[in-house]
C-alpha positions in Angstrom: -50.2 -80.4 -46.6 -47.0 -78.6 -47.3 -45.1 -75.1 -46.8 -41.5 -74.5 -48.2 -40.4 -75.5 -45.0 -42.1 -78.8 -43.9 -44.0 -81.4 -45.5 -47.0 -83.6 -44.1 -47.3 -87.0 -45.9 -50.2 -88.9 -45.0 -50.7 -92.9 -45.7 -52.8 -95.7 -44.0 -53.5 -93.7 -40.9 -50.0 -92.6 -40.8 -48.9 -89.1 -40.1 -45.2 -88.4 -41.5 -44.2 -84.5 -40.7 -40.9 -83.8 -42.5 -38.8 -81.3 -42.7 -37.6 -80.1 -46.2 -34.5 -77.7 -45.6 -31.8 -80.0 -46.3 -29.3 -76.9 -47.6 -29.7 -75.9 -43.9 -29.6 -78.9 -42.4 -33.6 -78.8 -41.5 -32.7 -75.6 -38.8 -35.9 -73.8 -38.0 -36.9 -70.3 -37.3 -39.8 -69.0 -36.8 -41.8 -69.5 -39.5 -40.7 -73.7 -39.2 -42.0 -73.0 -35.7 -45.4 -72.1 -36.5 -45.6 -74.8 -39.2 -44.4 -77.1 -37.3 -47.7 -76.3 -34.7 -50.0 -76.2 -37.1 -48.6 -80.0 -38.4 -48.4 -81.5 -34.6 -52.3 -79.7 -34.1 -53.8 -81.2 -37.5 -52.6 -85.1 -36.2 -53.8 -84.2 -33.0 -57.7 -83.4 -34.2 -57.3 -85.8 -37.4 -59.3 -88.8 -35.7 -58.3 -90.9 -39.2 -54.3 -90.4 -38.1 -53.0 -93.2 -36.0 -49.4 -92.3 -35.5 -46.9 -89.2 -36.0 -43.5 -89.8 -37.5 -41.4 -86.9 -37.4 -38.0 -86.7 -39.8 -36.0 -84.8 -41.6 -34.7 -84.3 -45.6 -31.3 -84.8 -46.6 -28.1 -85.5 -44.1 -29.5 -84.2 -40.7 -32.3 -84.5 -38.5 -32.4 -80.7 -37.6 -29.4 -79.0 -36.7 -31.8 -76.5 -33.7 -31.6 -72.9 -35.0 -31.3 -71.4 -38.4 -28.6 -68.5 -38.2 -30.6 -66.1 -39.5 -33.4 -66.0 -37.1 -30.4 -66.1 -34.5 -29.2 -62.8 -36.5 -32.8 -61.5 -36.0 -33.0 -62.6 -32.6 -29.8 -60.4 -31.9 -32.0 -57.5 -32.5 -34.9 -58.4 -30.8 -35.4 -56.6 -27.0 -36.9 -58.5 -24.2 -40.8 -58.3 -25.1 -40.3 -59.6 -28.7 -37.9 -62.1 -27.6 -40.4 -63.9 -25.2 -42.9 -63.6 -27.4 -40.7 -65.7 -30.0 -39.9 -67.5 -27.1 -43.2 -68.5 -25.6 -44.2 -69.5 -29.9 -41.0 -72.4 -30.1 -42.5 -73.5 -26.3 -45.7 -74.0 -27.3 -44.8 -75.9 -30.8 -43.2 -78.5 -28.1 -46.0 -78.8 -25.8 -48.2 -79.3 -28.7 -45.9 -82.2 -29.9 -45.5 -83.3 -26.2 -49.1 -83.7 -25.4 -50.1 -85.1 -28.8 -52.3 -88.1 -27.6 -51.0 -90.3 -30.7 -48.0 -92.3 -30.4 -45.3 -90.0 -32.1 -41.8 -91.4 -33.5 -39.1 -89.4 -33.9 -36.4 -91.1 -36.9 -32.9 -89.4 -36.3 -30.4 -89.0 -38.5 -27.2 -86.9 -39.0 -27.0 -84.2 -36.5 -30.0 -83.3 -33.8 -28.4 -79.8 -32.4 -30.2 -78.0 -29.9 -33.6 -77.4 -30.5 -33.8 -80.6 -32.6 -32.5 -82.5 -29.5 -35.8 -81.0 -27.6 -38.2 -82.4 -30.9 -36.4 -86.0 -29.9 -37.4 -85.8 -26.1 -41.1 -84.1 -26.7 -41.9 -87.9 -28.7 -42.5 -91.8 -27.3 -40.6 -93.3 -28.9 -37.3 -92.1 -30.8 -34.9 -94.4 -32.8 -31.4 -92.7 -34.4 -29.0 -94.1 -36.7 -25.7 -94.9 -36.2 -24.2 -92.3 -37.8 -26.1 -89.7 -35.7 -24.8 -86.9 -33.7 -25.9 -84.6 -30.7 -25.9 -81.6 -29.3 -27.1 -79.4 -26.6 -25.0 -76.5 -28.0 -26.7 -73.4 -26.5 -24.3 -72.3 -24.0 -21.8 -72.0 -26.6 -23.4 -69.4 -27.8 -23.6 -67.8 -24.2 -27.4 -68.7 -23.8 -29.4 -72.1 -22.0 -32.0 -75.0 -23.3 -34.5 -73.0 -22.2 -37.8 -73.8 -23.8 -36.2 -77.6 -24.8 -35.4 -78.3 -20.3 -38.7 -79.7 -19.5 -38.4 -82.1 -22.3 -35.1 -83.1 -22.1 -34.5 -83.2 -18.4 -37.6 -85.5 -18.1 -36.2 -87.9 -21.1 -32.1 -88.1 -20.0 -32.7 -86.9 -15.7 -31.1 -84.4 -14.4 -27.7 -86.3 -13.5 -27.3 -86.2 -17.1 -28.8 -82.1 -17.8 -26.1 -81.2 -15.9 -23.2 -82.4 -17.6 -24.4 -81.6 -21.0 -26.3 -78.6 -20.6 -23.2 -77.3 -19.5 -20.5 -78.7 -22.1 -22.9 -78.1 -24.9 -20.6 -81.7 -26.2 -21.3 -83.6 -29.1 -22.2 -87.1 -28.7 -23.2 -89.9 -30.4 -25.8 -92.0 -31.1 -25.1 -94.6 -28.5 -24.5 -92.6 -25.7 -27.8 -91.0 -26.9 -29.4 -94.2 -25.9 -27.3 -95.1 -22.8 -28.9 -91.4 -21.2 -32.4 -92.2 -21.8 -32.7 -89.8 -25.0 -33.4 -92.2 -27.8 -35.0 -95.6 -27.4 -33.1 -97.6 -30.4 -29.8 -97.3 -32.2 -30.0 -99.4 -35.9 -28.4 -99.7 -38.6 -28.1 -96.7 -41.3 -30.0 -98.8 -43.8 -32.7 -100.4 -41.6 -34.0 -97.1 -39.5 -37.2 -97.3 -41.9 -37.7 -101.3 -41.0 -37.5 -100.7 -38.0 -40.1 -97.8 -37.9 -42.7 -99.9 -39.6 -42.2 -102.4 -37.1 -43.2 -99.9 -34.1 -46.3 -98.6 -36.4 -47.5 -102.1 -37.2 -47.4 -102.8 -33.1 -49.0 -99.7 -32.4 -51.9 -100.2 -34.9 -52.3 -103.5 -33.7 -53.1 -101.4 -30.2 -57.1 -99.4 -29.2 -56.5 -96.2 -30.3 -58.3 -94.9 -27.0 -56.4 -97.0 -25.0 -53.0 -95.5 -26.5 -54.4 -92.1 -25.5 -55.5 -92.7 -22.3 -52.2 -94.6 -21.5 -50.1 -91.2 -22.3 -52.6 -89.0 -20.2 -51.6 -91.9 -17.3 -48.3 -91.3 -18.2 -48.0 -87.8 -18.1 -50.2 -87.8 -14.6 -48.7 -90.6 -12.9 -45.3 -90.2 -13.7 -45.1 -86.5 -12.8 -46.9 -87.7 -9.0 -49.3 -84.2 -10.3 -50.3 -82.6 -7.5 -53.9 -82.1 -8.3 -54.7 -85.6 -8.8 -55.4 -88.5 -5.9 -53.6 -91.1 -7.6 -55.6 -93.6 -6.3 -58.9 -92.4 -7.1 -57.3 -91.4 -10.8 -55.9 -94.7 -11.7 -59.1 -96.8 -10.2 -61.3 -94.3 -12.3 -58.8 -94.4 -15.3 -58.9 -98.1 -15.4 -62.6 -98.3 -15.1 -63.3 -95.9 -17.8 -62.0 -97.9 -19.9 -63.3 -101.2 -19.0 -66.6 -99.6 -19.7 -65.9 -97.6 -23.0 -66.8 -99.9 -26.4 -62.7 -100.0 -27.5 -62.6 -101.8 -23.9 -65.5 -104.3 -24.2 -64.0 -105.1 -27.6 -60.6 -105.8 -26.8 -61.8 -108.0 -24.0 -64.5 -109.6 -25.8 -61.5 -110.7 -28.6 -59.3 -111.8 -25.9 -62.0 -114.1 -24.8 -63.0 -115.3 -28.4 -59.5 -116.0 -29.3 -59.7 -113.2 -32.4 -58.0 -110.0 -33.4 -60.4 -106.9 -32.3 -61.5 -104.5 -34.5 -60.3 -101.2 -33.8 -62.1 -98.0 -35.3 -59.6 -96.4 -37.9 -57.4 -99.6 -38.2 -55.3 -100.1 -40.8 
């Protein structure tokens, strides 16, 4: 699958969503918006895709908006801004809730909305080279749609110093708030990504699923769930599904499980 903006490459279970606008430093509007959904949907449904590597083309990451739909935007009133609002927040709930281990490789800048791609995946490793930004109130507006994302991956001690300088910072300081999870070399950023996938793979599919749903219910102490009753019933669920029985049975038997869709 491709459009002028994005790519989809997939390869041995293996979901890589790139974007292809180098010349503009992979900045999206609206149309890279919508793409960008349908891309993070299709790995979501595609029970063949294992894990979701999301990059970029040329010498950045994704530098957050493209100036023309800021242009655009300028003209927009209040109803057809939250509509074009309420599209760029669902593309990173999609990505967020996306029950496949996602990866995001960083290079080059990550500006605004590209820092909120980085916190809506597990696992994120950046080069050394990279650089950050959460520029928005430079341009006299907030993270809006990116805050749940990014307060939840860097806390709110760290939202409120650069929310508010809209600073650039670097790749290791990137890791010291929480944002990304690795800092390598410039040359090795694809090792190390293969490394992550052949761990993951090596992992139950259901059980990689059902550990994000714990995640995302656990970790936000969600209201609506007993978390006793949740986790017992979580735990047991999967003790009794056939991905459980065989991982257990292998353990036992000293053997490497067979997983449905492994590579």
């Amino acid at each position: 699958m491709a459009t002028d903006k994005i790519r989809i490459n997939i390869d041995n279970h293996i979901a890589h969503v790139i974007l292809t606008q180098p010349e503009k430093h992979n900045a999206f509007d609206d149309s890279v918006i919508m793409d960008l959904t349908n891309a993070f949907d299709l790995v979501t449904k595609d029970p063949n895709i294992r894990v979701l590597v999301l990059g970029g083309e040329g010498k950045s990451f994704s530098a957050g908006a493209d100036l023309e739909w800021m242009r655009r935007m300028s003209d927009y009133n209040e109803i057809e801004n939250l509509t074009d609002a309420k599209s760029m927040a669902n593309m990173l709930k999609t990505l967020n809730d996306c029950p496949k281990p996602t990866i995001a490789r960083v290079h080059g800048a990550a500006y605004g909305g590209g820092v909120g791609l980085i916190a809506c995946c597990d696992i994120a490793i950046a080069t050394e080279n990279a650089k950050f930004c959460l520029s928005e109130t430079k341009l006299g507006l907030a993270p809006s749609t990116i805050s749940p994302y990014v307060i939840n991956a860097i806390s709110e001690k760290y939202a409120r110093r650069f929310f508010l300088t809209a600073e650039v910072f670097d790749s290791y300081t990137a890791k010291e708030i929480g944002l990304i999870s690795m800092v390598t070399n410039n040359n090795k950023i694809d090792e190390e990504i293969d490394l992550l996938i052949n761990n993951l793979l090596e992992n139950g599919p259901m059980a990689i699923a059902a550990c994000k749903e714990l995640i995302n219910v656990v970790g936000k102490g969600n209201p609506k769930h007993n978390i006793i009753d949740y986790t017992a019933n979580h735990i047991a669920k999967l003790r009794a599904s056939d991905e459980g029985k065989e991982g257990i049975n292998a353990f036992l038997e000293k053997r490497k499980p067979i997983w449905k869709n492994k590579k």
